[in-house]
C-alpha positions in Angstrom: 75.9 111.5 150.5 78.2 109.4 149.1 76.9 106.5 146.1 77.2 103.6 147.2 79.2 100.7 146.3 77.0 99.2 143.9 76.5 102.5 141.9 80.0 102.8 141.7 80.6 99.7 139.8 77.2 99.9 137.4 78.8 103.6 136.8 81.9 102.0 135.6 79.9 98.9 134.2 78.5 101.5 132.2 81.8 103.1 131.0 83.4 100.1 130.0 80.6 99.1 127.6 80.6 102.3 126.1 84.4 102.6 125.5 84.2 98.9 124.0 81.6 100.1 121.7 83.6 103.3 120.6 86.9 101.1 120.4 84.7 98.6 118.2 83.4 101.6 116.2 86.8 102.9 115.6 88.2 99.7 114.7 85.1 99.4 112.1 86.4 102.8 110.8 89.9 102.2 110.6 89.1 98.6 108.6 86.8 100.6 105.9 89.6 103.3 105.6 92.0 100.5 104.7 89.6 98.9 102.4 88.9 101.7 100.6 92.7 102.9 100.5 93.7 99.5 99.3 90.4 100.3 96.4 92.1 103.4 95.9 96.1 102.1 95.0 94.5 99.7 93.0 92.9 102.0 90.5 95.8 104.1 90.5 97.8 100.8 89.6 95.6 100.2 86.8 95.7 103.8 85.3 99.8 104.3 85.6 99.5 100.6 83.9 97.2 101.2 81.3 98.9 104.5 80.2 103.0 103.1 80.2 103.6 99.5 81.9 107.1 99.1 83.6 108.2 96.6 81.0 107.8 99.6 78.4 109.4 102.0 80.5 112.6 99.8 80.9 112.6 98.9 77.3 112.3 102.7 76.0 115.1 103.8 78.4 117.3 101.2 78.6 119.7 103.4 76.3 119.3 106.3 78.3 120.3 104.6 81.6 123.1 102.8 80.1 124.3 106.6 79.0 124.0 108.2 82.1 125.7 105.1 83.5 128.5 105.6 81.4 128.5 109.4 82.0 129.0 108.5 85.7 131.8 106.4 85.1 133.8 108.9 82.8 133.2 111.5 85.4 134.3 108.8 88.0 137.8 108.7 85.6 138.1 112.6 85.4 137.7 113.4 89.0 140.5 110.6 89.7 143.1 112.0 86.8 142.2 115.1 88.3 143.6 114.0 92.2 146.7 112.5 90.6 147.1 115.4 88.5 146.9 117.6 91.9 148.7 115.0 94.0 151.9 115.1 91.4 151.8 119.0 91.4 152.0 119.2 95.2 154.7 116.8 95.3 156.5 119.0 92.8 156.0 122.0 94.7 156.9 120.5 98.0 160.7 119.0 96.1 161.5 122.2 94.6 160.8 124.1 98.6 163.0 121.8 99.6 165.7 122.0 97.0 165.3 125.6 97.2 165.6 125.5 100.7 168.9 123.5 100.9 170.3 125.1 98.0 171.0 128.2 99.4 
C-alpha cells in the first residue's frame, strides 16, 4: 500500500528541515574557516612585517631596480642597433643581386 498523502508531505517536511539545518551547519563552517583564515594572513602580515617592512625593502633596493631598469633599456638600444645593423646588410645584399644581375 501506497503512503498516503499526508505522509508524503511530513516525509518531505522532514527533509527540508534537515537540509536547512545541514545548509545552516555548513554555512557555520564556512564562516569559521574564513575567520580563522583571515586570523591566519594576519599573523603572517605581522611576521613578514616585523622581520623587513616594504618601506625597507624599497629603500634597500631602490638602486638595484633602477640598475636592472637601466640594463633593460641598454639591451632595449642593442637589440634595435642590432635590426638596423641587419636591415642595412640585407639591403646591401639585395643591391649588389641586382647590380650583379644586370651587369652581366
Amino acid at each position: 500500500m501506497e503512503p498516503s498523502k499526508d505522509e508524503r508531505c511530513a516525509g518531505l517536511e522532514v527533509r527540508v528541515v534537515r537540509l536547512e539545518e545541514k545548509h545552516e551547519a555548513m554555512g557555520n563552517q564556512i564562516a569559521a574557516a574564513r575567520k580563522d583564515l583571515d586570523r591566519r594572513m594576519e599573523e603572517l602580515n605581522d611576521v613578514r612585517n616585523r622581520f623587513l617592512p616594504r618601506e625597507v625593502f624599497d629603500r634597500e633596493n631602490s638602486g638595484l631596480i633602477a640598475r636592472i631598469e637601466d640594463l633593460e633599456r641598454a639591451r632595449a638600444g642593442a637589440t634595435g642597433q642590432l635590426v638596423a645593423y641587419a636591415s642595412v646588410i640585407a639591403f646591401i645584399m639585395a643591391a649588389a643581386g641586382i647590380l650583379i644581375h644586370f651587369w652581366k
